[in-house]
C-alpha positions in Angstrom: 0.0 0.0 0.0 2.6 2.3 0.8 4.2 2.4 -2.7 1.2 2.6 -4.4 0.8 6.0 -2.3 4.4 6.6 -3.1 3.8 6.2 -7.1 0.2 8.4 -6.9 2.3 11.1 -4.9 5.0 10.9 -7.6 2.3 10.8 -10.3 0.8 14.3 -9.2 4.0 15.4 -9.0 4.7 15.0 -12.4 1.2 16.3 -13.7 2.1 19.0 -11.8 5.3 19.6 -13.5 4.0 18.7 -16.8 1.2 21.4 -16.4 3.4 24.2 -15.5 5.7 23.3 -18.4 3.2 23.2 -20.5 1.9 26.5 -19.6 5.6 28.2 -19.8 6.0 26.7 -23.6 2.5 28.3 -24.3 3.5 31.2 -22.7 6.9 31.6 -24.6 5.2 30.5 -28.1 2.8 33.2 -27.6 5.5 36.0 -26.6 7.4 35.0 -29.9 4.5 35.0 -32.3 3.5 38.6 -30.3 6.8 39.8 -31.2 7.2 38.6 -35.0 3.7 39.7 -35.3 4.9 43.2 -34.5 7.4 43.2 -36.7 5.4 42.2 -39.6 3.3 44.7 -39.1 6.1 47.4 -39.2 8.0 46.2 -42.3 3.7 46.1 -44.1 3.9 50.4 -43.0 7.1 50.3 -44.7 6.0 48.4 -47.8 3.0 50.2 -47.8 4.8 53.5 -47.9 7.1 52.2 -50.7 4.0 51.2 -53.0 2.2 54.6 -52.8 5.6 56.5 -53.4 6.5 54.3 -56.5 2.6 54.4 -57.2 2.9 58.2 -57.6 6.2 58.2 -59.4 3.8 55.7 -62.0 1.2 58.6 -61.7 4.1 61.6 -63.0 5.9 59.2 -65.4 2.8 59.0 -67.0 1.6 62.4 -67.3 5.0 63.3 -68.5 4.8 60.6 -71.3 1.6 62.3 -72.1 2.9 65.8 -72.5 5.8 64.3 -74.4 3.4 62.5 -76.6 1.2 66.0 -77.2 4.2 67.8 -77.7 5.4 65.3 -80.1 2.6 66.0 -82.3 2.4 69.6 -81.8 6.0 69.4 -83.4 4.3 67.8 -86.6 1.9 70.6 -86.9 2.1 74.0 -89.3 1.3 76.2 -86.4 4.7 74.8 -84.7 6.6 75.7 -87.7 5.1 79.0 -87.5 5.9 79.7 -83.7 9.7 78.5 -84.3 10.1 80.6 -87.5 8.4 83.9 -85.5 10.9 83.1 -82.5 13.8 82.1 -83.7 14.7 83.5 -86.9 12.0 86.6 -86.6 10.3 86.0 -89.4 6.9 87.2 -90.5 4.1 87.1 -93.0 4.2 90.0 -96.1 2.1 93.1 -94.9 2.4 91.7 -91.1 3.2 94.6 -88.9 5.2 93.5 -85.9 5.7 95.8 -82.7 8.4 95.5 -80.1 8.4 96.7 -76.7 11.0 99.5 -76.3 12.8 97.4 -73.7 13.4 94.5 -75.9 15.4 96.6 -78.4 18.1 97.4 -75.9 
């Protein structure tokens, strides 16, 4: 009788010790997912912030490519040939009358 007492002693000794192992390995897989948790969360705010600046570099690359486009075909057109011709090598049309302001003579 007295080991039988002995081995139930022992037993709740161990389910004792097995519980409050258990608990501290719960414990310590929870602290480690908390803290990688955190951290994934940081490094998605710093991808985040990366997409919306290269999404907005997308946005003025475009807009440029559009201008250069428009200017493109304003380069094709008579009225450009015009503007350059007026601008550049001061030419006008017969008849035209062209006045200057007296501070662009000087």
């Amino acid at each position: 009788m007295a080991a039988r007492a002995r081995y139930k002693r022992g037993s709740s000794l161990q389910n004792r010790l097995g519980i409050f192992l258990s608990i501290i390995v719960v414990f310590m897989l929870f602290t480690v997912v908390s803290v990688k948790s955190a951290s994934l969360l940081e490094k998605e705010k710093e991808y985040q912030a990366k997409e919306d600046s290269l999404q907005k570099q997308i946005e003025e690359e475009t807009q440029r490519s559009e201008e250069i486009a428009e200017f493109e075909t304003y380069t094709q057109t008579r009225k450009y040939i015009e503007d350059v011709a007026r601008d550049k090598l001061g030419l006008v049309y017969p008849g035209e009358i062209i006045f200057k302001d007296e501070d662009q003579g000087k």
